[in-house]
N, C-alpha and C positions, 0 to 999 in steps of 0.2 A: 339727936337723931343722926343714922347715920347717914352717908354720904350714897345715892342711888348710883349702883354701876352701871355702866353704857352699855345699851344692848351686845354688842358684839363681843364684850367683855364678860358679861354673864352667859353668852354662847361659848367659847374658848372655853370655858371654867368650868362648863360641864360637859364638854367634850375632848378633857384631855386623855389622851392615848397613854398607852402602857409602853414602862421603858423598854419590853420588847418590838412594841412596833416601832418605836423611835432607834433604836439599835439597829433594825433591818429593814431599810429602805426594802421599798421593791422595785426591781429591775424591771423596765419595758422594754423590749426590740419593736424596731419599724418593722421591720420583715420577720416570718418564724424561724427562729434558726435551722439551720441544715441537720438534720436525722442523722446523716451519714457521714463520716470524712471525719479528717484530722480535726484534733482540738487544742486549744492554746489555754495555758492557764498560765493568770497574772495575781501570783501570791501578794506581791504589795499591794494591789490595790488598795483604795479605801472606799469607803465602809468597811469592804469584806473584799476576800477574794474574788475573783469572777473566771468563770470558764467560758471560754469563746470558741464556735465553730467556724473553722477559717473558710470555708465555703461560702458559708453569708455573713462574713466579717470584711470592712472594708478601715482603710488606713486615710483619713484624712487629716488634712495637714490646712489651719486657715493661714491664711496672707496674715503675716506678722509685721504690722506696719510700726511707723514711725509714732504713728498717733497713739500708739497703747506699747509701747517698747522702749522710747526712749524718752531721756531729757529733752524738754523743750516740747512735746508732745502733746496733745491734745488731754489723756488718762493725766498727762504730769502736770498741766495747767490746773483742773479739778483737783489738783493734790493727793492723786493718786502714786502709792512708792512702787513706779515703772522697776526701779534696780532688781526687786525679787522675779519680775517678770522674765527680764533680760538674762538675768545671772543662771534662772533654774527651768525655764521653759523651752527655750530655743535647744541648748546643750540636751535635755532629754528627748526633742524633738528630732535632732540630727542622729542622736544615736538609732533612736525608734525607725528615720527615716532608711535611715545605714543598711539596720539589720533585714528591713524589708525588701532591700534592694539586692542585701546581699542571696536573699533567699527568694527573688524571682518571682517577688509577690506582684512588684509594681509594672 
């Protein structure tokens, strides 16, 4: 006889998605974006591209602490590897933060 699957295991199993919906997430905004005004597009993105209205686009930036950034750190205790954090997050951070500044967003 076989082995009974667990409910939530015979639910998953008949409701898996098509590798189109798994391919394109769908994007939510908090706010509706702006109808009008400049637009920014970020070709690397991933999933997908995304087009951004800078009007109801905002740049935040969180507190990069010690605890999730470096050795010794709370992320690095749990045996999280902080190095990829440090090495690729902050330097894209500075520059994002640069160019926003440069261009009199902030």
């Amino acid at each position: 006889m076989a082995p009974k699957k667990r409910p939530a295991a015979a639910k998953a199993s008949s409701a898996k998605k098509s590798k189109t919906e798994e391919a394109e997430p769908e994007i939510h905004f908090a706010v509706p974006p702006a109808e009008k005004g400049p637009m920014a597009t970020l070709p690397e993105s991933l999933p997908k591209p995304v087009t951004l209205p800078l009007k109801s686009t905002a740049l935040i930036c969180i507190d990069f602490q010690k605890d999730f950034m470096s050795e010794g750190g709370f992320g690095h205790a749990l045996g999280n590897d902080v190095t990829k954090l440090s090495e690729e997050c902050l330097p894209g951070a500075q520059v994002l933060l640069a160019a926003a500044r440069e261009k009199k967003l902030l």
